[in-house]
N, C-alpha and C positions, 0 to 999 in steps of 0.2 A: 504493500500500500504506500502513496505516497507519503511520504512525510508532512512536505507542504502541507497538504491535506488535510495532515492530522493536526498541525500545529495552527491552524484556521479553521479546526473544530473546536480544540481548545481554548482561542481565546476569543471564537464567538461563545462558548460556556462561561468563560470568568465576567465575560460584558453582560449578559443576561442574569447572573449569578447577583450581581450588583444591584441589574435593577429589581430583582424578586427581594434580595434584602430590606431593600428601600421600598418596598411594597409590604412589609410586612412591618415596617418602623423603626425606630431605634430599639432596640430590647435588650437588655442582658440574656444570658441562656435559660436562668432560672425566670425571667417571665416569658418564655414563650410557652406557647399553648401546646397540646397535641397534635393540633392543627399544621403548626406553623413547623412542627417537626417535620411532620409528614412531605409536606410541600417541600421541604432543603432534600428527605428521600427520596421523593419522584424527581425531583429535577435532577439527582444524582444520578438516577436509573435510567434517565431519559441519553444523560450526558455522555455515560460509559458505555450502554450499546452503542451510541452512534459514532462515538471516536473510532472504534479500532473494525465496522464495519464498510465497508468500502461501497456496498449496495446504497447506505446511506449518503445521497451530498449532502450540501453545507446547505444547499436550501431547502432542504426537507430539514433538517436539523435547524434553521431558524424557524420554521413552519412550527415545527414542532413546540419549542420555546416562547412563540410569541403567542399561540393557542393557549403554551398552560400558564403564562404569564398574567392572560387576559380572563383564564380561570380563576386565578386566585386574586386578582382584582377583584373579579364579582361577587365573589364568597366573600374577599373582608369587606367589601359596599355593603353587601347584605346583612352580615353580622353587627356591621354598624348603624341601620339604620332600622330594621328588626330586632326587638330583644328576644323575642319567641328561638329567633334562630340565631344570635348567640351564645344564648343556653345549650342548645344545641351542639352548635361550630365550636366555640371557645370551652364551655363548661361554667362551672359556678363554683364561690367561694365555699368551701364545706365547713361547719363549726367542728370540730374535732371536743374540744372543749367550751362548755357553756355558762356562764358564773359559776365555775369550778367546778363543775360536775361533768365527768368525762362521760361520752359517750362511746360505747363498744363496739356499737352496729355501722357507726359512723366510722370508725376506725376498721373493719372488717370490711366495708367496701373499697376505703380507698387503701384495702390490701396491707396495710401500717401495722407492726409490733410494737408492743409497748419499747423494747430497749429502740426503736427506731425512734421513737417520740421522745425520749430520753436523750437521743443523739444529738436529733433537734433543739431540745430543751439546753445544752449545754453549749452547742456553738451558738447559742445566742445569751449564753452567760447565768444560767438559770440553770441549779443542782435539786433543784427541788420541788417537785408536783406540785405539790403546798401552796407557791409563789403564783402559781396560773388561774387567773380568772378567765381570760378567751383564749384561746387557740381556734386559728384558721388555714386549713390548706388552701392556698389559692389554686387558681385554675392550669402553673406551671408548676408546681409542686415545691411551691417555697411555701414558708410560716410565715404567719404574721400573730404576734403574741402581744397581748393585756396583762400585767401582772397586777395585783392589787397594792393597791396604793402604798402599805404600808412596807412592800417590799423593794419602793421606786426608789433611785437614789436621789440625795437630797439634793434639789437645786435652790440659787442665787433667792429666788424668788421665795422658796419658803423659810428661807432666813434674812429675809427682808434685807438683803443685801445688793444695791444700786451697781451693777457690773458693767461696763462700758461695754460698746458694740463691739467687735472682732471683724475688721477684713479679711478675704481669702488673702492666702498668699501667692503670688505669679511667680516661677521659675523663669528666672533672667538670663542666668548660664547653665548650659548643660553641656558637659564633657568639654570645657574649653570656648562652646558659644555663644556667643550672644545672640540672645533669639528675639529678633526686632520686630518679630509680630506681637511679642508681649509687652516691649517697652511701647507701641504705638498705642493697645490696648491699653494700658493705664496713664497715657499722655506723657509718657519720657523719653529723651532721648539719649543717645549712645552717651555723647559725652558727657550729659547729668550721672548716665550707669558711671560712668569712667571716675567725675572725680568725686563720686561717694565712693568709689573703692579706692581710690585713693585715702581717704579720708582717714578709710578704717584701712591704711598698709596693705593694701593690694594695688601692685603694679602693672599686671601682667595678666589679663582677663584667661588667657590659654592654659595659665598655671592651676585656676579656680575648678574643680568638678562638679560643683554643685553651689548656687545661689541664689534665695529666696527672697523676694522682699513685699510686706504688705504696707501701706499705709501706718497703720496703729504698731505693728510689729516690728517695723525693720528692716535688717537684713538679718539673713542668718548663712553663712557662706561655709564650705568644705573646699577645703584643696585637695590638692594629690597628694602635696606632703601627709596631710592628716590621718590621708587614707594609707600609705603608707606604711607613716610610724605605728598604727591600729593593724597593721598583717592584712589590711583588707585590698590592697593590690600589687601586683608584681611586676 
């Protein structure tokens, strides 16, 4: 088989790959659907038969892409503007747990053992059943948890204590660079970055590995030296 061939199967797959991402939205892994699983395996199953067979051209294989492209357009239209078929397409948030009281049967559908819930409970920083007032499986199979108040931690506001705001912090240099989409995003430029590192004895921006700076916060800078003297580069 040609090569060519293959390699203008391939990257009509990565172009289309693209747009189905972008058709299904931004998501982390843990919130997508069943659905949205499904759709990345078909379009895989679509992609691998058609590479490596030669009966297949490249215009049946866009044919093919832009058919199930315009399928899963109309499924997430529909799930979005239908909730009957939502429920459906996407699924629904399950309570696992209800003002503390676990449910079994709800835990026996969605296939869950207690040490699994347990697993859950603990990468989210909770040793203890005790502590849960809701538990929710959502519809990608992440938790979303309620503890009861008296296990929350304390914040600023229930110790009546007036805490200033917090900026994010922007990353200015990484590995040596100066990244001047971020100094445009917070209105700086090179040589304001230049002589606040000056300021705090930094001369040599290429020397820097890492540096942060937010408004209220700073800078907060690493060099290579630091990393370094700490065994963490060679």
């Amino acid at each position: 088989m040609d090569y060519l061939l293959i390699a203008g199967k391939l990257v009509i797959g990565i172009v289309f790959l693209l747009v189905i991402v972008r058709l299904l939205g931004r998501k982390e892994l843990a919130e997508m659907t069943p659905f949205d699983i499904v759709y990345l395996l078909i379009f895989g199953g679509i992609l691998e038969e058609s590479i490596y067979d030669d009966k297949v051209s490249i215009w049946m294989l866009i044919f093919a892409l832009i058919l199930f492209g315009l399928i899963v357009f109309a499924i997430e239209k529909i799930a979005e503007k239908s909730d009957r078929a939502r429920v459906v397409l996407m699924g629904t948030p399950d309570y696992i747990i209800k003002d503390g009281k676990l449910n079994a049967k709800r835990m026996k559908r969605n296939m869950m053992e207690m040490e699994q819930l347990r697993i859950m409970l603990r990468q989210n920083g909770i040793f203890s059943l005790k502590e849960v007032k809701d538990l929710v499986i959502e519809p990608g199979g992440s938790v979303s948890i309620n503890t009861y108040s008296k296990y929350k931690p304390v914040t600023a506001e229930d110790l009546n204590i007036e805490k200033p705001e917090e900026d994010p912090t922007v990353l200015l240099i990484d590995n040596g660079f100066v990244k001047e989409d971020m100094l445009e995003l917070v209105g700086k430029s090179k040589q304001w970055l230049y002589d606040q590192l000056a300021e705090q004895g930094y001369h040599d921006a290429k020397q820097i590995l890492y540096c942060e700076w937010s408004e209220t916060e700073g800078f907060y800078i690493r060099t290579y030296a630091d990393t370094t003297a700490a065994g963490g580069r060679e």
